[in-house]
N, C-alpha and C positions, 0 to 999 in steps of 0.2 A: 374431315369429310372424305369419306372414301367409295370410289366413283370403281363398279368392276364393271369390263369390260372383256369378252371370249371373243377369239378369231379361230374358225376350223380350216385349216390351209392347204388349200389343195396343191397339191406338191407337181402339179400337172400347169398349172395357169401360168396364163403367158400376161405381166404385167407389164405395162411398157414403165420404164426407166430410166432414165439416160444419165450415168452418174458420170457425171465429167468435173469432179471438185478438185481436179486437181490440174488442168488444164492449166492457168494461171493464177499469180496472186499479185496486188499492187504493193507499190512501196511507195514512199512519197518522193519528192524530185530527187533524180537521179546523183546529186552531186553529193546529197547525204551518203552513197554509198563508199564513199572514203573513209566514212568514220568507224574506229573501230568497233565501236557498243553494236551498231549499222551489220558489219560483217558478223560477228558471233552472234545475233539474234538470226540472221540469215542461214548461219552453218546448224544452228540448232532445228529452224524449223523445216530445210532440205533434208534433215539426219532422220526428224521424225514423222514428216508428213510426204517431203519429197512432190514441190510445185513443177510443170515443167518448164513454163513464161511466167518471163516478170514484166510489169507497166511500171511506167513512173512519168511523173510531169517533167520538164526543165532538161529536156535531151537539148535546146539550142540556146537556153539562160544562159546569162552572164559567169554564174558563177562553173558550168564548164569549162569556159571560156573557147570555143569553137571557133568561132565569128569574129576576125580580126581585122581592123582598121590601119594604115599606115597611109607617112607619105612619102613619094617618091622623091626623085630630085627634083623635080621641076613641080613640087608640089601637087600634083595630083594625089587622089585619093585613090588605092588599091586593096582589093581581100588579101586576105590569106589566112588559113586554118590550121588551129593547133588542134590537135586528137589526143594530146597528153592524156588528160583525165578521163575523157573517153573510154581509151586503152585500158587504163588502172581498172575502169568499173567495169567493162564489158570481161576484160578476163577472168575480174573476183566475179562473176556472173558465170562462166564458164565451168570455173572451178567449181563452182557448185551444181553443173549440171543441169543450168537452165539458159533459155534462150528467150531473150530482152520479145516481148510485144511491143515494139516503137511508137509513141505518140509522139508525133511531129511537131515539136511547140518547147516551149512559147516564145516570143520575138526578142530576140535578139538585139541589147536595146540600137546599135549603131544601126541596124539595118528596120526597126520599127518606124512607123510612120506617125505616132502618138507616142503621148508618155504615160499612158495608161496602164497603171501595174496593180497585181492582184498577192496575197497571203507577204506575214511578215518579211519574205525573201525575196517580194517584189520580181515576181515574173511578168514582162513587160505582155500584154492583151489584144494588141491591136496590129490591123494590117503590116506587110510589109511596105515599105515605100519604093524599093522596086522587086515588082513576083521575078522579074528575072534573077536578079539575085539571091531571092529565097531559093529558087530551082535550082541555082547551082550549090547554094550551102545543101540542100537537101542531094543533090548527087553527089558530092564531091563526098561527103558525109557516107552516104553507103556503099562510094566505089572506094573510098578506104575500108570499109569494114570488109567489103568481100576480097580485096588485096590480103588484109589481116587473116582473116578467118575464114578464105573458100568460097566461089561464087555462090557451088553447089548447097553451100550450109545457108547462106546469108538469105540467099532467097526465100526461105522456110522459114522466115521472120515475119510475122504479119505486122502491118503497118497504117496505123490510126492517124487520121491528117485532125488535128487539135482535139481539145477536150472542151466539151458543154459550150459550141458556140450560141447552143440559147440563152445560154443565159450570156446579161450584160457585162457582169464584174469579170466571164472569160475570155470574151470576144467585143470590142468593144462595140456597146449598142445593140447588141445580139442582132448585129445585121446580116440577115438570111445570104442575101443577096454576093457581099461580098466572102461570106465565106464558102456558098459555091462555087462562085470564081477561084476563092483558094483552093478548095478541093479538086478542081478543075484541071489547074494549072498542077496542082500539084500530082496527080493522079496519071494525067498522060508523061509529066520527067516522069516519073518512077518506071511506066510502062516503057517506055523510051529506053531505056538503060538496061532493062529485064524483064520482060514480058510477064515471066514467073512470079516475078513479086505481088503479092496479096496485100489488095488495099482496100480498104474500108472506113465509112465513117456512118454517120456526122454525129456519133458518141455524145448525143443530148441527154437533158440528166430533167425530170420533172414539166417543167413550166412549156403548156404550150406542144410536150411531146410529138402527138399524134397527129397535128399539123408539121411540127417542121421532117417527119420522116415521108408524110405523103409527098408535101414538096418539095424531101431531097428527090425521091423516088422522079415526081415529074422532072426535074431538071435534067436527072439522070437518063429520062427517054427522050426529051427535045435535043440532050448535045449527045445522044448515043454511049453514052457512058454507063458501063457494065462492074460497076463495085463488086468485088470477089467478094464483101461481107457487109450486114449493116451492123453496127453498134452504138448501143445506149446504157444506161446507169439503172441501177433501180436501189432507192432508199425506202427503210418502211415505218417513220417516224413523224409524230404532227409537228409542230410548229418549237422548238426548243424552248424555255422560260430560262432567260440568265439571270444567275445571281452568282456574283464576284466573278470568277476563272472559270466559272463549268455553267452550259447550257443543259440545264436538265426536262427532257423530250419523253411522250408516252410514246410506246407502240399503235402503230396504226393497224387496221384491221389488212388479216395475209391474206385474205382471199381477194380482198378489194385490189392490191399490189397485183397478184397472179393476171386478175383479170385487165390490170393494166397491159403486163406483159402478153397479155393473149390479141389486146387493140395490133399492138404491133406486128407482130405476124402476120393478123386476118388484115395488115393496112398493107404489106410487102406480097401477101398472097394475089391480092386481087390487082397487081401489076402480071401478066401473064409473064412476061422478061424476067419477071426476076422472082416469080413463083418459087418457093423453097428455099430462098436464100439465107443461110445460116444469120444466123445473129449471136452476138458475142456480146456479153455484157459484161464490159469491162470494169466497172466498179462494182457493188455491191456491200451494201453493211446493213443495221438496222438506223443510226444516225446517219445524218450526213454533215456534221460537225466532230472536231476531233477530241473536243472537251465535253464529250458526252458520258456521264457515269454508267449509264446504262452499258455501255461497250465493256465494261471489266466484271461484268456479272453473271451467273448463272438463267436467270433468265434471259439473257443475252444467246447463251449456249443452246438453250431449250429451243427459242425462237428460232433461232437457226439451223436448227436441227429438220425443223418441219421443212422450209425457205429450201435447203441443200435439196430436200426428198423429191421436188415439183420444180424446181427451176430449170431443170434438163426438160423439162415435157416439152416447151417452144424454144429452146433456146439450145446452140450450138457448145457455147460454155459460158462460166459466168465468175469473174474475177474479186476477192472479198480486198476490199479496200481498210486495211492492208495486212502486212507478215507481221510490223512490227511495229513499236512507238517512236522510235528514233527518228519524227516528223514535228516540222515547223509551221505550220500556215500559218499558226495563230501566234508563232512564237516559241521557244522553250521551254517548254511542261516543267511545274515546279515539284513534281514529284510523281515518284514510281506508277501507282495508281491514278490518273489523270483524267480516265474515260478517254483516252487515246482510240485510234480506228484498230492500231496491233490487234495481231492473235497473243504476242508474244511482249509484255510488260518490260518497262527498262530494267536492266540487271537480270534479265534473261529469264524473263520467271514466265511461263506461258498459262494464258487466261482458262480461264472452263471453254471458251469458242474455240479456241485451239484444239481440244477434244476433241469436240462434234468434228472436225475436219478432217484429222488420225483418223477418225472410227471410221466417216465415211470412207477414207481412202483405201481402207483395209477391209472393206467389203469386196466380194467377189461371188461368181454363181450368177446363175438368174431370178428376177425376182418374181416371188407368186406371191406378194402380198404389200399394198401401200396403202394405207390409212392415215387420218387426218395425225394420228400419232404414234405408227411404226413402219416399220420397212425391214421385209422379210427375203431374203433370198436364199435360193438350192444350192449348196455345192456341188462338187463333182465326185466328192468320195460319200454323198449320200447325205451332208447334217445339214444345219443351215446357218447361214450368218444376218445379224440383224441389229436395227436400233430403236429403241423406243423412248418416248421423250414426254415430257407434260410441259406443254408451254401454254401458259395463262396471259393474258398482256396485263390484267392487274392481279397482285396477289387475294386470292381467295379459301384458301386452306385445303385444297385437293389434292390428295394422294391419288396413284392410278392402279390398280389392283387391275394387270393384263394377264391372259392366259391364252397361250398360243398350244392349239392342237396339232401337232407336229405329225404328218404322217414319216414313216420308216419303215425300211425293206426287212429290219434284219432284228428279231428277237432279242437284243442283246443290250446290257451297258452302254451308255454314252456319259459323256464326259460335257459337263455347262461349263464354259467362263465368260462369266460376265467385269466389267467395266464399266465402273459406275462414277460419276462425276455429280453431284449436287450439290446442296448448300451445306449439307455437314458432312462430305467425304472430300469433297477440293473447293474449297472457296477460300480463295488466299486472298481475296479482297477483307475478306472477315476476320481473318489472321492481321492483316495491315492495319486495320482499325482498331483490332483488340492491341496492337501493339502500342500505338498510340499518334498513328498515320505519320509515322516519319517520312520527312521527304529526304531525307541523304540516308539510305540504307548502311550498316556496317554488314561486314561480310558475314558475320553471324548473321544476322537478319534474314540475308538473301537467301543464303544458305537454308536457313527454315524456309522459305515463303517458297523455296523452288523444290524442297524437301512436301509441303504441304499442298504441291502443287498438280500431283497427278492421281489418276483415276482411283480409287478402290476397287481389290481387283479379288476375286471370290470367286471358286469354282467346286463344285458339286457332283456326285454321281448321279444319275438319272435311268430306270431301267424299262425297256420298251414293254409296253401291253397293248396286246391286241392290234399288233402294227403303228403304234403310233406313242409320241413320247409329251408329253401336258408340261410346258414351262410357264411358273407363274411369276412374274416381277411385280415387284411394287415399285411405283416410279411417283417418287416424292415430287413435290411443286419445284419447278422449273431445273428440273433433274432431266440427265439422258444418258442410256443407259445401253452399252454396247456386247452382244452377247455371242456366243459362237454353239454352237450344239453338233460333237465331233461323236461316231464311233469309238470306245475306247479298244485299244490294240495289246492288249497287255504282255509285257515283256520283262517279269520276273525274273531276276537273280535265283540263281537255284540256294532254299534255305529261307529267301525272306520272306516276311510273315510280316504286311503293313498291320494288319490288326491287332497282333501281339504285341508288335512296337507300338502300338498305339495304346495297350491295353486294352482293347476291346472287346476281347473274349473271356467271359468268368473263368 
């Protein structure tokens, strides 16, 4: 079935846009960054996408080891704080050119007040049992990083006090109450120490949203408390169905999501104080399980394709959870393809959603043109750059036969390249199964699956009539397709003849 579709684009239209997909990306708890699979999924996807903040859970877990116990002589009970590993991650983080978005969590079991722990690596969930002491692990904790690294840098770290205290399994009880208080306390140390630092929360994820932001909001005007940012989650998935190691989840309806995200804004709008106040969405996938198959798919890419195009409209930035699969919640994935949260499959092999994220980042210009399935912008040397996608949430047989009417200044040549990513140009899940879904890859294997793993890439002449240049794509079901439309500047070698080398002339 094939669905045509003309856009005539006015090269003058001011679309609003707001592409910020590269703002950050999550990883999962921080102490997985010692590993090495951990670092080479990281150097690949800063080489090709280039994120500039990372998130991750477990900045004051056990397994950093931060938060230390001892006794004196006379037996008393004293802290003190090792930054070892700290160090190791925060530099391999540097090295690559990014700067950590800190979520301040999760408790520290010596200093928690419960034994309440959440994902296989047990991050303890519950209150401190003294806030004084969290204030100082939490100062002592970024006056060495700015000793380390510059006040002047450290500050320019935004700073997230816990993750999803609505819900129960994060916060124990998903008690409102007490985690204002910790927001509370925790927001005036930081202020206290450096005015400059940007803090923000109450980074709720689904259940209940739209009430716990109005009542962060009122707490926030009864104790005069002025959050530089709010932040929350958004997943776009119903209910998951498990069977054996993998929860398999339909797509939910995007515009019902969007207009989720739109409650939020119109609920931080209508506080006058804090009218405009950015929002950062710090997570972001279409599951929100890590053993979800849907996440290693082409339609995975497609859908997200759209999700990138509209999530700037209310929103300051929006973080896709995560870079890579080198993540435990649920345990250690028993194989390469898992339905992992990664852009980037273990053994380094990078999904079809890792695309849609390239493509987006390598757009540039302004845009004159967003539709439910493209986005068009002008450059500065006159072509345009764009993506076009076909995302279905169930499979239906639809090809998209698009035709974009390109106006241009200059009677001349230009040059298409497109980039194309679908189910029979990069679907290296397709490849893994046809192999016969090995779960210990040999280096042959990888080799192919990372060899099968990028875009098809096809470029054409095109010549202008009557001011303007007609590009037609066909964009296969849950394809997305990233295109560029340049001036050609031609600079021949005196003597060559491409036609002749080509044979083209009788």
């Amino acid at each position: 079935m094939k669905e045509n579709r003309t856009y005539q684009i006015n090269p003058n239209a001011k679309v609003h846009f707001h592409n910020n997909v590269d703002f950050c990306v999550g990883t999962g708890r921080m102490g997985l960054a010692l590993q090495q699979e951990y670092q080479e999924q990281l150097k690949f996807v800063q080489e090709e996408i280039g994120f500039k903040h990372i998130r991750g859970h477990g900045l004051f877990s056990d397994d950093m080891a931060i938060y230390r116990e001892y006794k004196d002589a006379k037996g008393n009970v004293k802290v003190e704080y090792n930054f070892t590993y700290l160090d190791f991650i925060m530099d391999s983080y540097k090295k690559q050119n990014l700067r950590p978005f800190l979520e301040l969590g999760f408790m520290p079991a010596k200093l928690a007040s419960g034994e309440q722990t959440i994902f296989y690596w047990k991050g303890n969930t519950t209150p401190p049992k003294s806030y004084e002491a969290w204030c100082d692990l939490v100062t002592a904790t970024l006056v060495h990083l700015m000793e380390r690294y510059g006040v002047d840098e450290v500050v320019q770290w935004p700073i997230e006090v816990w993750n999803e205290p609505n819900l129960p399994g994060f916060w124990k009880d998903a008690d409102m109450e007490e985690y204002f208080k910790l927001f509370q306390t925790t927001f005036k140390e930081i202020k206290a120490l450096d005015k400059r630092f940007r803090v923000g929360g109450p980074a709720v994820c689904g259940v209940r949203d739209e009430f716990w932001i109005r009542e962060f909001l009122n707490f926030c005007r009864r104790e005069n408390l002025k959050p530089d940012f709010i932040t929350r989650h958004h997943y776009t998935t119903e209910l998951p169905e498990k069977q054996g190691h993998y929860g398999y989840a339909e797509l939910s309806d995007a515009q019902a999501g969007f207009d989720n995200l739109q409650t939020s804004r119109d609920i931080i709008d209508s506080f006058e104080e804090y009218k405009g106040l950015e929002i950062h969405i710090t997570e972001f996938n279409t599951s929100y399980i890590p053993n979800c198959p849907l996440h290693d798919t082409n339609q995975n890419a497609a859908y997200l394709a759209q999700q990138l195009s509209m999530l700037g409209d209310v929103n300051e930035s929006y973080s896709y959870w995560t870079f890579g699969d080198i993540f435990e919640e649920q345990g250690v994935p028993f194989t390469p393809f898992h339905g992992g949260f990664g852009l980037v499959a273990n053994g380094c092999i990078p999904k079809p959603t890792f695309w849609t994220f390239k493509f987006y980042k390598d757009l540039s210009g302004e845009c004159v043109h967003k539709e439910e399935d493209s986005v068009v912008l002008r450059t500065k040397s006159g072509g345009y750059k764009g993506i076009a996608w076909n995302a279905v949430r169930e499979r239906m047989g639809r090809e998209l036969a698009l035709s974009f009417e390109l106006p241009v200044t200059n009677e001349q040549e230009y040059v298409l390249l497109t980039k194309t990513v679908d189910e029979e140009t990069c679907n290296p899940l397709k490849l893994w199964h046809d192999l016969g879904e090995p779960a210990s890859l040999s280096e042959e294997q990888r080799k192919l699956l990372r060899d099968y793993s990028r875009p098809m890439i096809a470029s054409r002449r095109l010549r202008a009539e009557a001011n303007k240049v007609t590009l037609d794509l066909n964009v296969k079901e849950h394809g997305v397709v990233y295109f560029e439309l340049q001036p050609v500047c031609q600079k021949s070698d005196r003597g060559y003849d491409y036609e002749r080398v080509m044979q083209f002339k009788s």
